[in-house]
C-alpha positions in Angstrom: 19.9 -31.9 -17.2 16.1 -32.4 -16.9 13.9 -31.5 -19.5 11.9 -28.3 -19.0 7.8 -29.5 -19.1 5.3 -28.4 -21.6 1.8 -29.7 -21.3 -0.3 -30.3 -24.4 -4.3 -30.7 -24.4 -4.9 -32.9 -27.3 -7.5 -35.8 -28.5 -5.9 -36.7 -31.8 -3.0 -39.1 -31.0 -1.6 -38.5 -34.4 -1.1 -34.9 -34.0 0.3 -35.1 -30.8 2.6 -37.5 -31.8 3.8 -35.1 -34.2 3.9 -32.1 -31.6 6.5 -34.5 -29.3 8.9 -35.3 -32.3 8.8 -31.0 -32.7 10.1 -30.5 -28.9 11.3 -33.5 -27.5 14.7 -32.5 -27.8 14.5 -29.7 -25.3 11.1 -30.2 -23.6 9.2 -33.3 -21.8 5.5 -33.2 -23.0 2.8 -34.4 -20.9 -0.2 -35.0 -22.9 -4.1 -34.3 -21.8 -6.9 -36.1 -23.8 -9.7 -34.2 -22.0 -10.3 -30.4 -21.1 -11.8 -31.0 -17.9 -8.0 -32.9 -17.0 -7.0 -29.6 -17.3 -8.8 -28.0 -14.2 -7.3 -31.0 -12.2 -3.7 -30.3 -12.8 -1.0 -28.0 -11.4 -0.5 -25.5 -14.2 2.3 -23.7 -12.5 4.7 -26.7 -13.3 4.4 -25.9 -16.8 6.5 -23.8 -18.9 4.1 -23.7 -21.6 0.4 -24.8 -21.8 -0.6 -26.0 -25.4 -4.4 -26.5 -26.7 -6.3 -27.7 -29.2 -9.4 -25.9 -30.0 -11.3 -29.2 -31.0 -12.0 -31.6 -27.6 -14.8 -34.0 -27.3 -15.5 -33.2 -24.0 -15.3 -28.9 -23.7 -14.3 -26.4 -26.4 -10.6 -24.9 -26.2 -11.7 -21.5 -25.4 -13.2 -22.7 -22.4 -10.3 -24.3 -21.3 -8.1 -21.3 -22.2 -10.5 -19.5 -19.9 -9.6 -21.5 -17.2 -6.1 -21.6 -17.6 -5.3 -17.8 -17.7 -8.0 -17.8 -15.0 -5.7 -19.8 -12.6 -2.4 -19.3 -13.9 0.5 -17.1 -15.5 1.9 -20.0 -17.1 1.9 -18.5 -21.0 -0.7 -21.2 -22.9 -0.6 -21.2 -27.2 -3.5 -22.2 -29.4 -2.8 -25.2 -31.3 -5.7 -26.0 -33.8 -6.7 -26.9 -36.8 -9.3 -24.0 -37.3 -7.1 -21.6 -39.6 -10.4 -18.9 -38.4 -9.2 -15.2 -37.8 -12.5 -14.7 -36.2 -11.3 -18.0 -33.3 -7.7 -16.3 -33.3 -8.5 -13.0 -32.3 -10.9 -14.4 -29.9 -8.2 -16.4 -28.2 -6.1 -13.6 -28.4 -8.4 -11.4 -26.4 -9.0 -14.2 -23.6 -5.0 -14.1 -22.9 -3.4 -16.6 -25.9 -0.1 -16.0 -26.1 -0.5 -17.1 -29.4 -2.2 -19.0 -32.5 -0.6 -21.5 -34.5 -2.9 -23.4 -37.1 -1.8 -27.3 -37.1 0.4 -28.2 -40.5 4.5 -28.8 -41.2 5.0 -25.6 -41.3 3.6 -25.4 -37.3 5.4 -28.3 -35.9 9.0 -27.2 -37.4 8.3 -23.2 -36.0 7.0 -25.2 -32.5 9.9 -24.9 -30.8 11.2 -21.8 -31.7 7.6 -20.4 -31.1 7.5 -22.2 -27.4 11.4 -20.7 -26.8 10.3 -17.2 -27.7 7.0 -17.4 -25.3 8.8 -18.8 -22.4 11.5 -15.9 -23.0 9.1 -13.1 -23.4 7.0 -14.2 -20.4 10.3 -14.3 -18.5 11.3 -10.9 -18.9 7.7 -9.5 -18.5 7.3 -11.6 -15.2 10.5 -10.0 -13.8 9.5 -6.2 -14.7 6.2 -7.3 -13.4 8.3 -7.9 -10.4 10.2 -5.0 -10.2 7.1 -2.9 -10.3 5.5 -4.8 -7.5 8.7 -4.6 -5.1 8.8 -0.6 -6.0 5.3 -0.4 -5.5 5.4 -2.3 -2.0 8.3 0.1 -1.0 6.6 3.4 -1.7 3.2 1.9 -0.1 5.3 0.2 2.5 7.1 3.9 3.1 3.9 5.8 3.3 2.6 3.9 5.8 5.8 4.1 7.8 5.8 8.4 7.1 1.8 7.7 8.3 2.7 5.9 11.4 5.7 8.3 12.2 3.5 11.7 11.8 0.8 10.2 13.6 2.2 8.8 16.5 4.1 12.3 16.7 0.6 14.3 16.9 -0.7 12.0 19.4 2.2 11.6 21.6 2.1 15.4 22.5 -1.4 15.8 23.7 -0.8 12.4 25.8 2.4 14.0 27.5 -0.4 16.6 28.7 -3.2 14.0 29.7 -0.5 11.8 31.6 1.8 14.2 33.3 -1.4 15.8 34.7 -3.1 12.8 35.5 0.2 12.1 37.7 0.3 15.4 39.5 -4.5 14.7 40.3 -3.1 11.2 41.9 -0.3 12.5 43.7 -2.8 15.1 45.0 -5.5 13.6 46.1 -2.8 11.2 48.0 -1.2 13.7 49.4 -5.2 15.5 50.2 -5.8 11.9 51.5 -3.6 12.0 53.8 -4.1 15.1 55.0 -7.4 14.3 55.9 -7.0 11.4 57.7 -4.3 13.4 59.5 -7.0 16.2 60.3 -9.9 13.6 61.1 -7.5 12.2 64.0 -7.2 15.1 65.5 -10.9 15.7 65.5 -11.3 12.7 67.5 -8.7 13.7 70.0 -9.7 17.5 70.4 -12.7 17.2 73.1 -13.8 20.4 72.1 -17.4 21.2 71.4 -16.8 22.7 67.8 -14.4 19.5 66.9 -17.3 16.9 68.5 -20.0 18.7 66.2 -17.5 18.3 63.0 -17.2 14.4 64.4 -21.0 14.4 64.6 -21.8 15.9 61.2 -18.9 12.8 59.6 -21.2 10.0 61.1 -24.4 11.0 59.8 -23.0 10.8 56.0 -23.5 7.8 54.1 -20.5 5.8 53.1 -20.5 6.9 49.5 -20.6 10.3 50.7 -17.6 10.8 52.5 -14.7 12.4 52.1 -12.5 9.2 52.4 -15.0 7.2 49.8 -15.2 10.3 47.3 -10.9 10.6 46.9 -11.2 6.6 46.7 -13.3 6.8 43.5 -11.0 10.1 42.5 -8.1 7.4 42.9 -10.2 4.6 41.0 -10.8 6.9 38.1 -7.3 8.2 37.4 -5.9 4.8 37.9 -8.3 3.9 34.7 -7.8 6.9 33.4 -3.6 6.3 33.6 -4.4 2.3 32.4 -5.9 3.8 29.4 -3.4 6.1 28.4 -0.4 3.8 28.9 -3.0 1.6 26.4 -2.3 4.9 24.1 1.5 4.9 24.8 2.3 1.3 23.7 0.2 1.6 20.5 1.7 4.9 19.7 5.5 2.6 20.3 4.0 0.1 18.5 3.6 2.6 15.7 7.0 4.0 15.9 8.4 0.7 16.3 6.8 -0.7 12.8 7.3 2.8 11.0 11.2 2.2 10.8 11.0 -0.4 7.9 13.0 2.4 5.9 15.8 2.7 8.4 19.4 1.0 7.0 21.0 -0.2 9.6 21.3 -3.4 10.7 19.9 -3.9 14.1 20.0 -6.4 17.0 16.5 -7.1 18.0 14.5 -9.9 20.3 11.9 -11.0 17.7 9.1 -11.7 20.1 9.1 -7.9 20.9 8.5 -7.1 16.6 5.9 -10.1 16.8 4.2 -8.1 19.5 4.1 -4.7 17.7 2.9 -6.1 14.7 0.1 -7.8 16.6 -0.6 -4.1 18.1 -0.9 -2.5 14.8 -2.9 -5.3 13.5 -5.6 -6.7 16.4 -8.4 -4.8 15.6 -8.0 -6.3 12.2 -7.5 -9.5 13.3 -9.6 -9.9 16.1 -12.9 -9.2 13.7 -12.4 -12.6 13.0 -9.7 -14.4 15.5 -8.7 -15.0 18.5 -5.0 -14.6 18.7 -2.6 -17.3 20.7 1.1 -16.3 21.6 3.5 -18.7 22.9 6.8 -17.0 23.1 9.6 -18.6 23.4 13.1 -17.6 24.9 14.7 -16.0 22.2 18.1 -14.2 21.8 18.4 -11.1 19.7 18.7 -11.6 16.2 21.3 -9.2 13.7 18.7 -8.0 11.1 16.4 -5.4 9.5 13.7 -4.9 11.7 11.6 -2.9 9.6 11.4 -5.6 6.7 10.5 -8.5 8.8 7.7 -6.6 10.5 6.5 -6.3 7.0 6.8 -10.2 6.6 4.4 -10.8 9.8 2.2 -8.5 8.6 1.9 -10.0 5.7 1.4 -13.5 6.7 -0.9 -12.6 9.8 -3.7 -10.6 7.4 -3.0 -13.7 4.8 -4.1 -15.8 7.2 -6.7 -13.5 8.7 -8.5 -13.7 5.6 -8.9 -17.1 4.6 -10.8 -17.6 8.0 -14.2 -18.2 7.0 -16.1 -17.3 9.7 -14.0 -17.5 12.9 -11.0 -19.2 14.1 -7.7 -19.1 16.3 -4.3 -16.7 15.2 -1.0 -18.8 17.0 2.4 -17.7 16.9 4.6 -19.7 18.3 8.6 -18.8 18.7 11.5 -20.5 19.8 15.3 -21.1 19.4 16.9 -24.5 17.8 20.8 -24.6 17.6 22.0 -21.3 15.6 18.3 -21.0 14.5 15.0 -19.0 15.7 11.9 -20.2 14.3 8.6 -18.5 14.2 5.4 -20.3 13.6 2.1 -18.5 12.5 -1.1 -20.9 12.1 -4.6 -20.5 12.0 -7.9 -22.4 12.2 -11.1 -22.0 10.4 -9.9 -21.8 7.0 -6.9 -23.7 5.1 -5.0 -22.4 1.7 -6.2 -24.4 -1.4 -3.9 -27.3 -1.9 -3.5 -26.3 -5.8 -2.1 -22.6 -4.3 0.3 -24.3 -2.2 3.1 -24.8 -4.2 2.8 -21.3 -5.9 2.1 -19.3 -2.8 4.8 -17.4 -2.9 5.3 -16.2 -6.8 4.0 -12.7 -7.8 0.4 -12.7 -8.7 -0.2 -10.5 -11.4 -3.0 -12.3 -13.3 -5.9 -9.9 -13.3 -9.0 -12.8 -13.2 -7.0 -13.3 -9.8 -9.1 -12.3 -6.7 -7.2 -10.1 -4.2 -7.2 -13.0 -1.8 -5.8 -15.6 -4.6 -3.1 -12.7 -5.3 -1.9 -13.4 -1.7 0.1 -9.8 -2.2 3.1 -9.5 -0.4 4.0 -12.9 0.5 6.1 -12.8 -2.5 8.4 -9.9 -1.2 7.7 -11.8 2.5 9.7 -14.7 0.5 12.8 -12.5 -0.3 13.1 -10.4 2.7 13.6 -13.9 4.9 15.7 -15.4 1.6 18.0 -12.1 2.2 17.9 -12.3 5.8 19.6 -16.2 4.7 16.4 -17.8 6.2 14.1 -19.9 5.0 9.5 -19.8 4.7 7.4 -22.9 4.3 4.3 -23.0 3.9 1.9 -26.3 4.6 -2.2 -27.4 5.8 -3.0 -28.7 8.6 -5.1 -31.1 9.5 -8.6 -30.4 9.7 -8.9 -26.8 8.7 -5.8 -24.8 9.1 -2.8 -23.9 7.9 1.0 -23.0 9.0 3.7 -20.7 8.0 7.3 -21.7 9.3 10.0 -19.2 9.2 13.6 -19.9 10.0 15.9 -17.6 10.7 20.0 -17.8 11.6 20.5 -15.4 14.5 23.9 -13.7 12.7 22.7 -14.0 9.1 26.1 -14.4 6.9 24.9 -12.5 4.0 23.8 -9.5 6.5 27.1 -9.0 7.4 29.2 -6.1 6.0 26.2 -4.6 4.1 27.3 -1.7 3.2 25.1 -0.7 1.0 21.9 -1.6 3.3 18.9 -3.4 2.8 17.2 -4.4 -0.2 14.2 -2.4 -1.5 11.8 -4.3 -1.0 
């Protein structure tokens, strides 16, 4: 079984000698000379983060700084300053605790480093629990939103486009009468017919009757464009509001990709230009709702680590029992050091909202429930790529009973 990893910031060889013989028994311990090593390693492969207060190159506090600055990962002072002044300082900056060095220390080590990695355990899954209940409740008010809103504006457009159908087939059918009536002016040879003909050929072309129900035509041709416009962002919105709805559902998932993109363009748009390349997809068994909310996610994630402008692809396409859906951008790439972390809950609060990368956490376990898999990787260049997989009759879907997940 292999060793869970503790990492120990420490310049006295002696005493971190003695901190190994304390934990090697449960724990590997990998062993920093320097502070500054510390802001060029991968915290989050840590279990615990021990550190001296004393280092020749930065002082402990600023190190501690760092750490709870860039990770979760539970870090314990480990100094020889036995100062209640230091303690309650490193206490305040996030220390999960203060040990002063001495036998006493090193035997209560790993009992101390047990009960840490315990406590942060059970906080990091409430912490989780309150972040999936508050995605659902924000994720159901923006369905209710969506819902309510498409319904008010779906009744005033049944007014704008069933009457915009009955002006076109008017002035069609007023069209044709006219053309109908101008005919027979030119076959009457009466004097009062002649003098209507006459009156006709001194208007200009933009003044006749013909050229005046052309531009009638013209504008309730844009005018039925733009409210079909309306109609599929008002679907769109229907469409994405049913992430509450329990049933499992057979749907093509180019058509979800496509609402999403609805809801989200003027968003996304600000700062890319957005590439589909739809594949040939079959319908998938799933829940709809929830993996809307997982391309929503990943498309604003990536929307906002675009530094000035750059390109939005999504690619789709089927592989044996498999569909796989590919969302990339250029013009800005995920930190390599947030790569391997991307998808844990962020709850450290010296996290900026974009480092929090909120929601691709729950993104992770709707595709891990949906028996799928999410990867995560940069580019060349300046980019970077979500992968999701996705079996087209999940096994685990099957049978739900009790339907989806909150999430």
């Amino acid at each position: 079984m292999q060793k869970k990893r503790i990492l120990l910031c420490e310049d006295d060889e002696d005493q971190a000698l003695l901190v190994q013989d304390a934990l090697e028994d449960k724990y590997a311990l990998d062993i920093l000379s320097l502070g500054q090593r510390v802001f060029e390693t991968n915290l989050d492969d840590y279990e615990v983060i021990l550190l001296d207060y004393n280092l020749p190159d930065i002082s402990g506090l600023e190190v501690l700084q760092e750490v709870v600055r860039r990770t979760e990962v539970p870090a314990i002072m480990l100094t020889g300053e036995d100062n209640i002044q230091l303690a309650v300082e490193a206490l305040k900056i996030g220390a999960y605790n203060y040990l002063v060095k001495g036998p006493s220390a090193y035997t209560a080590l790993p009992i101390v480093v047990q009960k840490t990695t315990e406590e942060y355990n059970q906080k990091r899954k409430n912490q989780e629990l309150e972040l999936l209940l508050f995605q659902k409740e924000k994720t159901a008010a923006i369905g209710q939103l969506a819902a309510s809103t498409s319904h008010e504006i779906c009744n005033p457009l049944s007014f704008i486009t069933g009457n915009l159908a009955f002006i076109k087939e008017y002035t069609q059918e007023l069209e044709t009468i006219f053309n109908d009536f101008l005919k027979k002016l030119q076959q009457d040879p009466s004097n009062l017919a002649q003098s209507y003909l006459e009156k006709f050929q001194t208007l200009t072309d933009k003044d006749t009757p013909i050229s005046l129900i052309g531009e009638i035509k013209h504008a309730v041709n844009d005018a039925m464009e733009g409210a079909e416009r309306i109609r599929r962002i008002v679907q769109g919105l229907l469409d994405f509001s049913n992430v509450q709805r329990t049933e499992l559902e057979s749907v093509n998932l180019n058509k979800s990709l496509a609402n999403t993109l609805q809801i989200l363009r003027y968003e996304l748009t600000q700062k890319a230009k957005i590439i589909t390349e739809y594949g040939d997809l079959p319908s998938i068994t799933c829940y709809p709702g929830q993996l809307n909310q997982v391309f929503m996610n990943i498309l604003i994630y990536l929307s906002q680590i675009i530094k000035q402008k750059g390109d939005i692809k999504i690619k789709t396409y089927q592989k044996n029992k498999n569909i796989f859906i590919e969302i990339s951008n250029t013009g800005g790439q995920i930190p390599e050091k947030k790569l391997s972390s991307l998808f844990m809950p962020r709850f450290n609060p010296y996290l900026s909202e974009h480092e929090k990368a909120v929601g691709l956490n729950v993104s992770y376990e709707i595709i891990k429930h949906h028996g799928g898999e999410i990867e995560v990787k940069n580019l060349p260049g300046s980019g970077s790529k979500f992968t999701i997989r996705l079996p087209i009759q999940p096994p685990n879907l099957t049978g739900d009973k009790n339907g989806p997940k909150n999430y």
